[in-house]
C-alpha positions in Angstrom: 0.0 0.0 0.0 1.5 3.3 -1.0 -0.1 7.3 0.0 0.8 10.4 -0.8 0.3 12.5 2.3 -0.3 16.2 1.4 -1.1 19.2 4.5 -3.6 21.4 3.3 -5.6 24.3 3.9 -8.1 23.1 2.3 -9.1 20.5 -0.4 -12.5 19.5 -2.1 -13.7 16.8 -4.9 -16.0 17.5 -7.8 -17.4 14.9 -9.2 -19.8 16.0 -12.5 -20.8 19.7 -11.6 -21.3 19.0 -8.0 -19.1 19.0 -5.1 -19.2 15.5 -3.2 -16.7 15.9 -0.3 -14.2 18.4 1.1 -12.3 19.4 4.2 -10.6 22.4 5.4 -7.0 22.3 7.2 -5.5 19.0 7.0 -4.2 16.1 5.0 -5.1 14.8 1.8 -4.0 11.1 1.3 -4.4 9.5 -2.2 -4.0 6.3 -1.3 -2.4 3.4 -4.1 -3.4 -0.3 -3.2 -1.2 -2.8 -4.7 -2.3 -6.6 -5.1 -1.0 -8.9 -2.0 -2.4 -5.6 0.3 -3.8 -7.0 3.8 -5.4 -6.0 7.3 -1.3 -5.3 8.3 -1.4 -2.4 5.3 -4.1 -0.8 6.2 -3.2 -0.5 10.4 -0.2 0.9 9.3 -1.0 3.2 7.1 -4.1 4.3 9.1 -1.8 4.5 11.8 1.1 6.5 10.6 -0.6 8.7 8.7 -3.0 9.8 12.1 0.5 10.1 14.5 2.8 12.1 11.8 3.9 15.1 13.3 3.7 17.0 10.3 2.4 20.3 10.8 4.5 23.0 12.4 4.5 24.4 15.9 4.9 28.2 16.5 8.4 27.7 16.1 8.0 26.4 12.7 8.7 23.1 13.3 7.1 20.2 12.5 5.7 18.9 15.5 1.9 18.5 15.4 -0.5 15.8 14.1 -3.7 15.5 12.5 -5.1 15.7 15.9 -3.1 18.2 17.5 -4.5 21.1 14.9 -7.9 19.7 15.1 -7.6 19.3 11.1 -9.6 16.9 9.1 -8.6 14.0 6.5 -9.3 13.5 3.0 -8.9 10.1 1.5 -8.7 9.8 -2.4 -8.3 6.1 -4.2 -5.3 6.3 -6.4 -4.3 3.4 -8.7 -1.8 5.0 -10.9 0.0 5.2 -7.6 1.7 1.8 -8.3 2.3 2.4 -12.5 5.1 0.7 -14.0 7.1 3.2 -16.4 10.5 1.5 -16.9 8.9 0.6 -20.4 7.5 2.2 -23.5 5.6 5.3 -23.0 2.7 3.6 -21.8 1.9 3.2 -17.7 1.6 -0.5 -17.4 -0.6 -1.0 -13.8 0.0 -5.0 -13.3 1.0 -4.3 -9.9 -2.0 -2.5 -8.8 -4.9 -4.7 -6.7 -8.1 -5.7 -8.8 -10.7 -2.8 -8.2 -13.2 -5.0 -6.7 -10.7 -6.3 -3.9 -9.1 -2.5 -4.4 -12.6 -1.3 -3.3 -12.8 -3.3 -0.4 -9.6 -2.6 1.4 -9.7 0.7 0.7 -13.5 1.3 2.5 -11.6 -0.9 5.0 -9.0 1.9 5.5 -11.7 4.5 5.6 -13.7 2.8 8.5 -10.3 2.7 10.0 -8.9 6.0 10.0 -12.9 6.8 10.7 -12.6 4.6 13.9 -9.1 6.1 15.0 -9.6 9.5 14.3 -13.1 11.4 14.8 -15.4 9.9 12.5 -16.7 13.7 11.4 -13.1 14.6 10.1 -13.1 11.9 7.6 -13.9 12.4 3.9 -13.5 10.3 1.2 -13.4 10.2 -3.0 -15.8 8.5 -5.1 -14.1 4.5 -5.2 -13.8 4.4 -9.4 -15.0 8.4 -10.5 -13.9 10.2 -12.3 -12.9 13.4 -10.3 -11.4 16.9 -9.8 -9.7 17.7 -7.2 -9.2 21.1 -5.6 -6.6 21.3 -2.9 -4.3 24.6 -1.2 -1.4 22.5 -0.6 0.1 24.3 2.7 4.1 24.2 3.3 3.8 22.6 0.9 4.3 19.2 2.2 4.2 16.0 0.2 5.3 12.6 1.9 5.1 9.0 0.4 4.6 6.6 2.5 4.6 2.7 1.9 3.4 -0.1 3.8 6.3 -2.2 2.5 8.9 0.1 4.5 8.1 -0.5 7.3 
């Protein structure tokens, strides 16, 4: 399981003409989910992505959370995250999970973060849409994180 963990101040998803989710200051996690994923993955991830001291204190320093700044948490399903470009011109996704089973672990990682974190701050993409994002990246801050580095 791969994410891409981006602080914002705010972020939104468009799907059609209308918006269907957004937060204000927080994180924005576009989350890749690779076949072989399990339950291990997902508590992780969930996990590290809740307890990174990523914003910064009044020194400017990073050293606050997710929860520390009261800040909400957008999760977006990304399956380019794990494309394979060492050939052609083409991204070749053989490594990413089936989007069935894709679906289903990452609900499973919503429900988790949900369960960790307050359930209110938790928004999530359309599993499969076609979307537009709108974000104010804020630093700006972009991590990757991968379950496989643990």
């Amino acid at each position: 399981m791969r994410a891409i963990i981006q602080n914002v101040n705010k972020a939104s998803i468009v799907i059609g003409n209308a918006t269907y989710s957004g937060i204000g200051k927080g994180i924005v996690v576009y989350l890749g989910i690779a076949q072989g994923d399990k339950e291990s993955d997902i508590h992780y991830i969930a996990n590290k992505v809740l307890e990174l001291r990523i914003f910064a204190n009044d020194g400017d320093k990073f050293d606050l959370s997710l929860s520390d700044i009261k800040g909400e948490l957008l999760v977006i399903s990304q399956f380019t995250l794990f494309a394979d470009l060492t050939k052609g011109r083409r991204p070749y996704f053989g490594k990413a999970e089936s989007p069935d089973r894709a679906e289903e672990i990452y609900n499973k990682f919503i429900t988790e973060v949900s369960r960790l974190y307050n359930q209110k701050s938790v928004k999530s993409g359309k599993f499969g849409a076609k979307m537009t994002i709108e974000q104010e990246n804020l630093g700006p801050v972009t991590l990757i994180l991968d379950s496989y580095n643990e």
